[in-house]
GUZAMAR-500666 format. One record per residue (C-alpha): residue in one letter; x, y, z negated. Coordinates in nm, 2 decimals. Layout:
N
  aa       u       v       w
   A       X       Y       Z
...
// end
This chain:
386
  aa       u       v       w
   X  -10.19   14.97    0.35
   X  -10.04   15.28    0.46
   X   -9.64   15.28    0.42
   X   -9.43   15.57    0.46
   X   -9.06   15.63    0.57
   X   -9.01   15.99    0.42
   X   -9.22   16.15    0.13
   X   -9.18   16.49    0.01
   X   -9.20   16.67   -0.31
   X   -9.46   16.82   -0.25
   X   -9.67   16.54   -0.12
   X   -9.59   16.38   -0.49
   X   -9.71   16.71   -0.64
   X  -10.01   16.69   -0.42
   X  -10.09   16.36   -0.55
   X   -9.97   16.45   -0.93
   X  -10.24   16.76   -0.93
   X  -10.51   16.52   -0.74
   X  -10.50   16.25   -1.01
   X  -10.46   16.49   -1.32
   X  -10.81   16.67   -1.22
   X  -10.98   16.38   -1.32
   X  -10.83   16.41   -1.64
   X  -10.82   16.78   -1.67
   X  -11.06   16.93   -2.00
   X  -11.16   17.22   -1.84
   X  -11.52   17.30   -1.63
   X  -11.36   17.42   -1.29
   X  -11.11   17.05   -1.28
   X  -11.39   16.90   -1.28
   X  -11.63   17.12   -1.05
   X  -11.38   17.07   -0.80
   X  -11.30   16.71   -0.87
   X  -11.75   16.63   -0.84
   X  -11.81   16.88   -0.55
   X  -11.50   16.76   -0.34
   X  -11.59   16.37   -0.41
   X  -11.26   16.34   -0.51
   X  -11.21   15.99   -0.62
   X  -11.21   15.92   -1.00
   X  -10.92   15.73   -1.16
   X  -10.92   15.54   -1.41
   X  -10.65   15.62   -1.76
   X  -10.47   15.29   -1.68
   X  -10.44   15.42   -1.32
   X  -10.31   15.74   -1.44
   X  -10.05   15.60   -1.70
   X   -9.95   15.38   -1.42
   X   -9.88   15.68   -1.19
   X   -9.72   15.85   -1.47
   X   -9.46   15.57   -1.50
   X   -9.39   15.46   -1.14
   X   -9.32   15.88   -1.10
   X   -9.08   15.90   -1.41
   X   -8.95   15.54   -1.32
   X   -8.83   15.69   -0.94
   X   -8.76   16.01   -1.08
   X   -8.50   15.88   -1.36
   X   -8.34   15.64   -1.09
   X   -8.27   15.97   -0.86
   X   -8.09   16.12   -1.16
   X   -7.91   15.80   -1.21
   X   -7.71   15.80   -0.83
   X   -7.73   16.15   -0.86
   X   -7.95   16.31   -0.65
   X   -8.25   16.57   -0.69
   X   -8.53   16.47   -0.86
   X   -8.74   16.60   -0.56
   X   -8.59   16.35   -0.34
   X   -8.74   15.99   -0.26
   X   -8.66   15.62   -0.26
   X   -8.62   15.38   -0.01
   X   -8.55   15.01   -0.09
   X   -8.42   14.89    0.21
   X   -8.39   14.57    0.13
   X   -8.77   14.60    0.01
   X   -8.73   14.41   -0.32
   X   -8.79   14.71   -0.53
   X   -9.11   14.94   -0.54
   X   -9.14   15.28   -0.64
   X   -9.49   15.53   -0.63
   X   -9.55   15.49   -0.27
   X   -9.54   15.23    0.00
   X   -9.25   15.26    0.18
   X   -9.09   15.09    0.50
   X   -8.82   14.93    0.60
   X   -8.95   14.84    0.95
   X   -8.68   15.06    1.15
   X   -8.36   14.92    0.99
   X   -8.23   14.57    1.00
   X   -8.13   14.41    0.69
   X   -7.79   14.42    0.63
   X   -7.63   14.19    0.29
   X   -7.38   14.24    0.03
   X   -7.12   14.06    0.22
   X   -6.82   14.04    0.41
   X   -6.80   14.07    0.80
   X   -6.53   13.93    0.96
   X   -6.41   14.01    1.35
   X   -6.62   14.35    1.33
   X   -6.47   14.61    1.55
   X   -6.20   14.86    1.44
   X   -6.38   15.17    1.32
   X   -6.26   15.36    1.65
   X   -6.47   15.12    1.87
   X   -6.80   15.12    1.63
   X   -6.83   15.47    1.70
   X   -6.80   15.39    2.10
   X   -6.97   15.15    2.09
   X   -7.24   15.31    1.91
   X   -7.23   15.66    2.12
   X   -7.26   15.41    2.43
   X   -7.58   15.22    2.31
   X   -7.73   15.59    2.26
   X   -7.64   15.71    2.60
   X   -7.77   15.37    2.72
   X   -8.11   15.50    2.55
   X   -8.16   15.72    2.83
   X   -8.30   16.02    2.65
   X   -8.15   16.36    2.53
   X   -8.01   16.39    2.23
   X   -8.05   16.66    1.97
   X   -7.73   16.65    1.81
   X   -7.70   16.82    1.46
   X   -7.31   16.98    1.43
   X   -7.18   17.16    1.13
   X   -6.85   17.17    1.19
   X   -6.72   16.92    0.95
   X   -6.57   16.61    1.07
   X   -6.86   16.33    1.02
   X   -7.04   16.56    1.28
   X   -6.74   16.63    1.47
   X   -6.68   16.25    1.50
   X   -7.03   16.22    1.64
   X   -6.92   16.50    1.92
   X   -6.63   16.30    2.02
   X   -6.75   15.98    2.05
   X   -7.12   16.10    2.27
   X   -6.89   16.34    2.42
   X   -6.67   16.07    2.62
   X   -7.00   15.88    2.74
   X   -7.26   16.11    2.80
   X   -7.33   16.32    3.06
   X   -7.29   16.72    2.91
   X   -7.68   16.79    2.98
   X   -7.78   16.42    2.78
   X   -7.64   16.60    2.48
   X   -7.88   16.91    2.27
   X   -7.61   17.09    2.01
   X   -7.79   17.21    1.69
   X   -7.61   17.45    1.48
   X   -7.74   17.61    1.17
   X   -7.55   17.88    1.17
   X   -7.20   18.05    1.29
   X   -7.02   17.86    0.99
   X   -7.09   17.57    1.19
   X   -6.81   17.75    1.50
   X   -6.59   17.87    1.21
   X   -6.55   17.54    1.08
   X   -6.36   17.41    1.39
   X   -6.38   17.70    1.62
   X   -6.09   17.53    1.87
   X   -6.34   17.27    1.95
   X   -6.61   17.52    2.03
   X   -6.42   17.71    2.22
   X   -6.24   17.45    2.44
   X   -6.55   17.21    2.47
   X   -6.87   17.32    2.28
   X   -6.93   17.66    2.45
   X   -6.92   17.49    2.75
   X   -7.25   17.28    2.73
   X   -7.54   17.36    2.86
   X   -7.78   17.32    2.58
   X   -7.68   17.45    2.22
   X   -7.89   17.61    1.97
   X   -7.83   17.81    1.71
   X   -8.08   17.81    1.46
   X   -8.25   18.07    1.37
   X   -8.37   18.02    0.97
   X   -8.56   17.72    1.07
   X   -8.29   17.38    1.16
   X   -8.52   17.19    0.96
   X   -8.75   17.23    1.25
   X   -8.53   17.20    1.58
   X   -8.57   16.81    1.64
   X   -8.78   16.75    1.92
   X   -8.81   16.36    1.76
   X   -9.10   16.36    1.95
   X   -8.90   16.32    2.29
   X   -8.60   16.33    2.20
   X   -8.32   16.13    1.97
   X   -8.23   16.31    1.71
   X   -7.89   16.23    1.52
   X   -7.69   16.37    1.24
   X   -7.34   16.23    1.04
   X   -7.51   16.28    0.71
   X   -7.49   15.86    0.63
   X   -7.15   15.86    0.67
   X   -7.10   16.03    0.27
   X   -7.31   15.82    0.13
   X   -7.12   15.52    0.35
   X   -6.76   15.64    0.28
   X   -6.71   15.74   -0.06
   X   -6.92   16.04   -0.14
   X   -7.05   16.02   -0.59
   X   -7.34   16.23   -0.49
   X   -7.54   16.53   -0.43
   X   -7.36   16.86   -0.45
   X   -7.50   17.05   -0.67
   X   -7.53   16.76   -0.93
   X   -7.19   16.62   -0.91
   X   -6.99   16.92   -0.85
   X   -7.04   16.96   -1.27
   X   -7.10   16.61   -1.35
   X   -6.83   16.44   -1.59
   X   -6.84   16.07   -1.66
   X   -6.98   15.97   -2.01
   X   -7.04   15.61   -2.10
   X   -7.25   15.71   -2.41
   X   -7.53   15.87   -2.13
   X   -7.77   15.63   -1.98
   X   -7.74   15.82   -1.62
   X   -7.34   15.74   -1.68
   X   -7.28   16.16   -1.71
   X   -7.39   16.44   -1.86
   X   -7.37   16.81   -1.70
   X   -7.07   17.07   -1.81
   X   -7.07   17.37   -1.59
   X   -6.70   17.48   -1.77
   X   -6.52   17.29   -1.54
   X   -6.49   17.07   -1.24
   X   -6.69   16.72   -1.22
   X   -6.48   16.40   -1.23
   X   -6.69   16.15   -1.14
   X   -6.48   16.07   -0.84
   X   -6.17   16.08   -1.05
   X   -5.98   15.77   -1.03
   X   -6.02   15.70   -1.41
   X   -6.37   15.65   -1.27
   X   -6.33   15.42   -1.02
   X   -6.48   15.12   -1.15
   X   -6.78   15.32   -1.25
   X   -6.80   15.44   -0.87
   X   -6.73   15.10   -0.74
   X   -7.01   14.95   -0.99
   X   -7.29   15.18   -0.89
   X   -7.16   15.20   -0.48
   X   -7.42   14.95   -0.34
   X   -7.67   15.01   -0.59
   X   -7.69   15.36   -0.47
   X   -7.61   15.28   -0.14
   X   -7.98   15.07   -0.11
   X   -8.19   15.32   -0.24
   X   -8.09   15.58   -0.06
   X   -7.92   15.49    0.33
   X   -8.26   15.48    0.47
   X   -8.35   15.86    0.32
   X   -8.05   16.04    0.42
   X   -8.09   16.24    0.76
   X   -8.48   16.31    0.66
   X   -8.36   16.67    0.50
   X   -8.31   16.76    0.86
   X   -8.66   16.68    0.96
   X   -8.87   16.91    0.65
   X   -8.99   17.13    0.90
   X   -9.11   17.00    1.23
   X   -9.33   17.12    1.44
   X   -9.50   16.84    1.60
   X   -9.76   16.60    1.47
   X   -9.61   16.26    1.54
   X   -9.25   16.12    1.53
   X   -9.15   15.88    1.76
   X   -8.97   15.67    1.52
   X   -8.74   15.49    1.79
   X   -8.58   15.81    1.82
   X   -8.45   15.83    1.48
   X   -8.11   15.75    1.53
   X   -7.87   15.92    1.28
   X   -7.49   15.82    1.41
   X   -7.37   15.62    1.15
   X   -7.74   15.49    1.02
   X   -7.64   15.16    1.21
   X   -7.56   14.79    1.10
   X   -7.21   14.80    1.22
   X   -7.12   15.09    1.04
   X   -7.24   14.96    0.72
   X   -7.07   14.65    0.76
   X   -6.79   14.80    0.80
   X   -6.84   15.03    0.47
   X   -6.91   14.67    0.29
   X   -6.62   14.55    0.40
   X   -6.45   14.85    0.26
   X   -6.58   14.86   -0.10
   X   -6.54   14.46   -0.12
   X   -6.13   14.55   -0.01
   X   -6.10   14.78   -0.25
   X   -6.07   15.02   -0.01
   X   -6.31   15.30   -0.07
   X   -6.15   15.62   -0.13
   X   -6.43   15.84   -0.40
   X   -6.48   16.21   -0.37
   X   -6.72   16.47   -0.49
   X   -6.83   16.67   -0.25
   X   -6.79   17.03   -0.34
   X   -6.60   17.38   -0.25
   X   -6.41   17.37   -0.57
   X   -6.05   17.32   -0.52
   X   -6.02   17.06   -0.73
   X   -6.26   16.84   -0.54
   X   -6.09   17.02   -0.19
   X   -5.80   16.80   -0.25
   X   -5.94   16.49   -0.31
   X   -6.18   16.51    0.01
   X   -5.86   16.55    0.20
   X   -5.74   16.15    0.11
   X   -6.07   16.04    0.21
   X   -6.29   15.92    0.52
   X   -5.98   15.84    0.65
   X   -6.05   15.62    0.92
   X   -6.29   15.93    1.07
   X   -5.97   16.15    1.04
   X   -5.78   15.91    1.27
   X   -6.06   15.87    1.53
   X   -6.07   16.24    1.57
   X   -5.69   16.27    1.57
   X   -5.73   16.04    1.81
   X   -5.96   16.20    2.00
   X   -5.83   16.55    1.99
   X   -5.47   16.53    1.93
   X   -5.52   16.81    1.64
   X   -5.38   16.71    1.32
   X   -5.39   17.00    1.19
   X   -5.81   16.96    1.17
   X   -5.82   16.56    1.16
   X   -5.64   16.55    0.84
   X   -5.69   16.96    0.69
   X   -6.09   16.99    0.76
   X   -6.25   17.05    0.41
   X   -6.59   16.98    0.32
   X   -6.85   17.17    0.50
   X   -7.09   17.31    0.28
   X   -7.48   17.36    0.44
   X   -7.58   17.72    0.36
   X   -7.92   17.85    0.19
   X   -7.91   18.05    0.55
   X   -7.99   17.80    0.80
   X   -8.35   17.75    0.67
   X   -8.57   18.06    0.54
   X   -8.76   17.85    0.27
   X   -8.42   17.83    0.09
   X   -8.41   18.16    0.04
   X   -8.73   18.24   -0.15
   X   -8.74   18.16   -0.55
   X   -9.08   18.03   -0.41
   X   -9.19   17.66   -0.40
   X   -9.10   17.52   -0.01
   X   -9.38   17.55    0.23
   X   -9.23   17.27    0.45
   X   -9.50   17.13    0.75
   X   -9.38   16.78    0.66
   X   -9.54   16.66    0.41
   X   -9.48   16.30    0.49
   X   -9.39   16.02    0.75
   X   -9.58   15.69    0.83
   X   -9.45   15.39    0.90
   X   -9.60   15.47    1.27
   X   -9.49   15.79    1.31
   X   -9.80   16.02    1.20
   X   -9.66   16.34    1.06
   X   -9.84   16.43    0.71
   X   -9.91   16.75    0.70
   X  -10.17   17.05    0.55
   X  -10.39   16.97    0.80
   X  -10.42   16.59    0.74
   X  -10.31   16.52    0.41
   X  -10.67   16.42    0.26
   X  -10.63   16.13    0.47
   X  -10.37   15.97    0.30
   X  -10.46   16.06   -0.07
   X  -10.59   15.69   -0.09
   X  -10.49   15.42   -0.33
   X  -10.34   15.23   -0.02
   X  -10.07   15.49    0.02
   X   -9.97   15.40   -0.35
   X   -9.78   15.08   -0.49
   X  -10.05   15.09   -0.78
// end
């Protein structure tokens, strides 16, 4: 069996147009389905793949993220199109953790157990405070040239240019990326982290571009429907026990798939998977998030550069506003930083109207990188849950 821990879109297209040219009506489908001994599937097989896709697709739509996005059960109860892993992440439960450590020492003590890995770290920044967190707390541990800053673009200085300029500037290896950040990470070598869990963790409804229209409607079975007339209110405190209802649920599905965006575009063959080490993708911190939600605590937002949704992400992630006020002694950033917004710019495939020619077209449980080159060797019915 061959289980993955990220799949693409376009490896489920690749797989959609492999099994619907054995059913295709037309001579060339099936010149090219005989000639390339493409296996032959059977209509039950093909109704089934029709299913699990819908099935995973509708779920995305349900917590609100893009349809071209994937599932990971990671408690490994559920099963969607393709195997996937859970290999890399202990199980954490739905329930509360007593004596865990304030939220200031989780992220010291989870900076120090990456320093403590011994290798350097390709650390993405964009300026907004989950990432600005992650500086601070690797900052204070690590030796400057451990650390490999990743920007996307200048956007990522203007966010908190202070910090650059009295810190940042100053180490010896940052990057700016040059229309390809998805393909920086040298996961290979090195451990590459990001403070992308920390939205879906702390309050976040969902993906930009969905929520930032989405208004809550009981009568829809995906909980919303879309009105682009005005601002979305899922994270509206009318809402909340909608948002505290579906918080876990989403949270399952889709912890283990978060920092993956970063990682479309590599340029290496093989991921060492030990170096996939997101900041706050980490037991502690989702204890501590538990803890949160099953307190009440859990402060929703939508995250979004209309004003509306401005002032609401400004009474949230608290607890990372006080670390870096704690840090930094800025108040005026710890508790003013908006939303940081990632910008079509820092990746050149996002600027074409065509379809993403990413190199990754999936991960392995063991680290093989999927990819143009490869991909005929995992078209088999063992890379599928059918």
């Amino acid at each position: 069996m061959t289980k993955f821990v990220y799949v693409s879109n376009e490896y489920r297209l690749a797989w959609e147009h492999y099994v619907n040219y054995n059913i295709a009506q037309n001579d060339n489908a099936l010149f090219v389905a005989e000639t390339s001994g493409w296996e032959k599937f059977s209509n039950k097989f093909v109704e089934e793949f029709c299913f699990q896709k819908l099935e995973e697709v509708q779920l995305l739509e349900k917590y609100t993220r893009p349809k071209s996005w994937f599932l990971n059960d990671k408690h490994g109860e559920e099963q969607y199109l393709f195997n996937m892993s859970q290999k890399y992440y202990s199980e954490v439960k739905y329930q509360f953790t007593d004596g865990l450590s304030t939220f200031s020492d989780l992220c010291m003590e989870r900076a120090i157990e990456m320093r403590d890995m011994g290798k350097e770290i390709d650390l993405f920044y964009s300026g907004g405070i989950d990432s600005v967190a992650m500086f601070l707390a690797l900052r204070e541990v690590c030796p400057k040239d451990q650390i490999h800053i990743i920007m996307g673009s200048n956007s990522s200085i203007e966010e908190y240019p202070k910090l650059y300029e009295e810190s940042i500037k100053d180490f010896p290896h940052v990057t700016m990326g040059d229309g390809d950040l998805f393909g920086l990470a040298r996961i290979d070598e090195n451990l590459f982290t990001t403070g992308c869990e920390a939205d879906m963790l702390y309050g976040a409804d969902g993906y930009t571009l969905i929520t930032i229209y989405a208004q809550a409607d009981p009568n829809n079975h995906l909980g919303y429907h879309i009105d682009r007339s005005k601002a979305g209110n899922l994270s509206d405190p009318s809402n909340r026990e909608w948002n505290d209802k579906r918080w876990y649920e989403k949270h399952r599905r889709l912890y283990l798939t978060q920092s993956w965006r970063f990682l479309r575009n590599l340029h290496v063959d093989h991921v060492d998977m030990n170096n996939y080490q997101p900041f706050f993708y980490h037991e502690n911190f989702e204890r501590h998030a538990i803890n949160m939600h099953m307190n009440g605590e859990m402060v929703y937002y939508t995250p979004s550069p209309l004003e509306e949704h401005k002032k609401q992400y400004l009474k949230a992630k608290m607890m990372i506003r006080d670390f870096i006020y704690e840090k930094t002694i800025d108040r005026d950033y710890a508790y003013g930083a908006p939303k940081t917004i990632t910008y079509p710019n820092v990746q050149k495939q996002l600027l074409s109207p065509l379809p993403p020619d990413y190199t990754v077209l999936a991960v392995t449980e063991d680290g093989t990188v999927v990819n143009r080159n490869n991909i005929m060797e995992f078209m088999g019915r063992d890379c599928l849950t059918i």
